[in-house]
Structure formats: structure tokens, C-alpha cells
C-alpha positions as CSV (number, residue, x, y, z in Angstrom):
1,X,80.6,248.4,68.1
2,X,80.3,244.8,69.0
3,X,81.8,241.4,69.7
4,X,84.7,240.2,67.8
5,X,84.0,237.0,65.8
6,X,86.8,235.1,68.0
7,X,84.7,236.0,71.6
8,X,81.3,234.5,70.4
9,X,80.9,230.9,71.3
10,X,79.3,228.5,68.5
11,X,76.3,228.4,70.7
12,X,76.2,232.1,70.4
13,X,76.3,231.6,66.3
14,X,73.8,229.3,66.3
15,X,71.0,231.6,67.6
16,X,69.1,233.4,65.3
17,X,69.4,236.5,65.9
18,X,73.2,236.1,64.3
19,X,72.2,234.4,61.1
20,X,71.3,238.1,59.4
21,X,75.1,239.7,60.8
22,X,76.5,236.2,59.3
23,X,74.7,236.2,55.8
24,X,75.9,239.9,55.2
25,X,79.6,238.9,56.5
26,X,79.4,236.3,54.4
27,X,78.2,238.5,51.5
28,X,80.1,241.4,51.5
29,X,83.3,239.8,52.5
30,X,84.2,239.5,49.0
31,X,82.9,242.8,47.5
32,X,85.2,244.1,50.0
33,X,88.4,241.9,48.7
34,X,87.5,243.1,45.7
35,X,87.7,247.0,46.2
36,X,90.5,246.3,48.3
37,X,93.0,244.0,46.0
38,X,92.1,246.2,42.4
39,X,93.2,249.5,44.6
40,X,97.1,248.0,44.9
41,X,96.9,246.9,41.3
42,X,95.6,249.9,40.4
43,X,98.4,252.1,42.8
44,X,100.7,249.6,41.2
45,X,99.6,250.7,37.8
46,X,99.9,254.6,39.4
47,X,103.5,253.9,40.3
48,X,105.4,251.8,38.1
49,X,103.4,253.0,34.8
50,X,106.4,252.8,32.7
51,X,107.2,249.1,32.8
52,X,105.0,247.7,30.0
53,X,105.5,244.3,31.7
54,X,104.0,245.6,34.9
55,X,101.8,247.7,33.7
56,X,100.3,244.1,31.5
57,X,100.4,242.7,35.0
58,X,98.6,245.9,36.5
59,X,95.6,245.6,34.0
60,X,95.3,241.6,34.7
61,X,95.7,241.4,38.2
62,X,92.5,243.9,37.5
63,X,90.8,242.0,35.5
64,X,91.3,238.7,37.3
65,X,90.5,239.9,40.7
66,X,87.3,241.7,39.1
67,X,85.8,238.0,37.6
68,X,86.7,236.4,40.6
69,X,85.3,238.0,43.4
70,X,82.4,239.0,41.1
71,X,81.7,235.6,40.8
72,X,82.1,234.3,44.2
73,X,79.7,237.2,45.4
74,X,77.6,236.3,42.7
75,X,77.8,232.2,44.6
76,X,77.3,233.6,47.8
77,X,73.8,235.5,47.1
78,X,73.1,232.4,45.2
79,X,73.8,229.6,48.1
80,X,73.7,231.5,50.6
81,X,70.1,233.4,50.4
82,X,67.4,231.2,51.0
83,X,65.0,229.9,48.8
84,X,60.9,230.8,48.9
85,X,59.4,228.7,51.7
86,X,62.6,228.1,53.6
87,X,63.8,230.0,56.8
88,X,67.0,231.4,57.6
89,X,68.1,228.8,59.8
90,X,66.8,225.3,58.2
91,X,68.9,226.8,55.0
92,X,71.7,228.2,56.8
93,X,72.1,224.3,58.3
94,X,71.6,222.3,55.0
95,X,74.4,224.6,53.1
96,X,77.0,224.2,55.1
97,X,78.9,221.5,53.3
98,X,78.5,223.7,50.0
99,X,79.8,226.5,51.6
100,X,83.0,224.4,52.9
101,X,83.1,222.9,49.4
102,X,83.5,226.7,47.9
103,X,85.9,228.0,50.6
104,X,88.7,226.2,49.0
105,X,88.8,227.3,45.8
106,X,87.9,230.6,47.2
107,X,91.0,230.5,49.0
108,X,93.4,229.5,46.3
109,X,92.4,232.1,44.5
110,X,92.7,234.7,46.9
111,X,96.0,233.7,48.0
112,X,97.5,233.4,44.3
113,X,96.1,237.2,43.7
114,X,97.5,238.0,47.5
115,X,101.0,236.5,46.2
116,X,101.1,238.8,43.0
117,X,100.5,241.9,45.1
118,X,103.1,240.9,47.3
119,X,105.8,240.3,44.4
120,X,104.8,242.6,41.5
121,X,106.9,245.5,43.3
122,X,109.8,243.6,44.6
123,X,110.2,242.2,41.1
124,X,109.8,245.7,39.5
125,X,112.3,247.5,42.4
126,X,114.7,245.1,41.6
127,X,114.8,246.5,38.0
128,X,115.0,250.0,39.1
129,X,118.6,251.8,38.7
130,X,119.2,252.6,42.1
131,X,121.9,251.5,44.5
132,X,121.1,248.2,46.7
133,X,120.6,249.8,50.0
134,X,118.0,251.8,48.4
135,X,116.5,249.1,46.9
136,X,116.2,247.1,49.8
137,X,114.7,250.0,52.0
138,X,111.9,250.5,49.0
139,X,111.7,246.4,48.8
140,X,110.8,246.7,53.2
141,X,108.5,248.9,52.6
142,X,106.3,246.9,50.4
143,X,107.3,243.8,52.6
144,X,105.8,245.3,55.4
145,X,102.2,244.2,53.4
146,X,103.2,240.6,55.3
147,X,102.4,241.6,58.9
């Protein structure tokens, strides 16, 4: 298959035959978080169908994860794909502060959408008319989304 991203030195990075493999990870990362995060708003929508308040959440956890990592793959085609006349690396150098400037809003965002896949079901198990050792088996189940 190939290395793993933690057993290549920065010197390793730095050559260029790695700047193609690091433009697509750095494109398709998000399509990627995309498909992945609407499939367990969309299973939640599957599952817990009957709670209107869930199912409200369902449809906007959808929506919300849809503009955003539209738009940040949108961002990265447009920063990180370089211009006419310039080469991979003398771009791939000069946009490196822009691309640590974007990481952070990137990441709020993708932990806040992380959290409400995480507590959506707890909250709606909780709800459920079943006895508490059943709830709390259901409830590890969707915990084990953590590890």
C-alpha cells in the first residue's frame, strides 16, 4: 500500500515527488468527512424517525455538514491548486500560513458536528421507554463511536 503519514520524515514531505499524494490528501480529506458524517445523520434519521425533534436534528446535521465541507473543499481546490505560471512546490511553500489559518475554523466545525453525532442518540435513548440497564447497554453502544 504504502507508508503511513507518521513514518515519513519532513524531509521526506518536502521532496517533490510527495506534493501530488499531499494535494489529493489534502483535497479529498473533506469530501470524505462529508460522505462519512451525513451517513450517521442520515442512519440517525433511519432509526429514530419518530422523534420530530430528532428527526429536525437529522435533516440539519445534513444540511450543515453538506455547506461545510462543501465549502472547505471548495477552499482547498481554491488555495491549494496552483495558479498558471507557478509550480507545485514554490505554491505549496507560500500557502502554508493560509492553510494553518483555515485549519482552525476547519476544526471547530468538525468537532461541533463530531459532538452532535456523538450526543443525538444518547439524548434520544434516554427518552425511550425502556428499563435503565437497557438503556445504558444501547447508550455503550453508540459510546463506543469515542475509541
Amino acid at each position: 500500500m504504502g507508508n503511513h503519514s507518521w513514518d515519513i520524515s519532513i524531509t521526506q514531505v518536502a521532496k517533490k515527488d510527495q506534493l501530488i499524494p499531499a494535494y489529493l490528501t489534502g483535497i479529498l480529506t473533506h469530501p470524505t468527512f462529508l460522505a462519512l458524517k451525513v451517513t450517521f445523520f442520515i442512519m440517525y434519521l433511519h432509526i429514530f424517525g419518530p422523534l420530530q425533534w430528532l428527526r429536525l436534528c437529522g435533516y440539519a446535521g445534513v444540511v450543515f455538514t453538506t455547506i461545510s465541507y462543501g465549502t472547505f473543499t471548495i477552499l482547498a481546490f481554491v488555495f491549494d491548486t496552483p495558479r498558471r505560471g507557478e509550480t507545485w512546490f514554490s505554491h505549496e511553500s507560500a500557502n502554508e500560513q493560509l492553510a494553518l489559518s483555515l485549519s482552525v475554523p476547519q476544526s471547530v466545525v468538525g468537532l461541533a458536528i463530531d459532538l452532535a453525532i456523538l450526543v443525538l442518540p444518547i439524548i434520544a435513548v434516554m427518552q425511550l421507554q425502556l428499563p435503565t440497564r437497557r438503556k445504558v447497554g444501547i447508550i455503550l453502544v453508540f459510546m463506543t463511536g469515542v475509541l
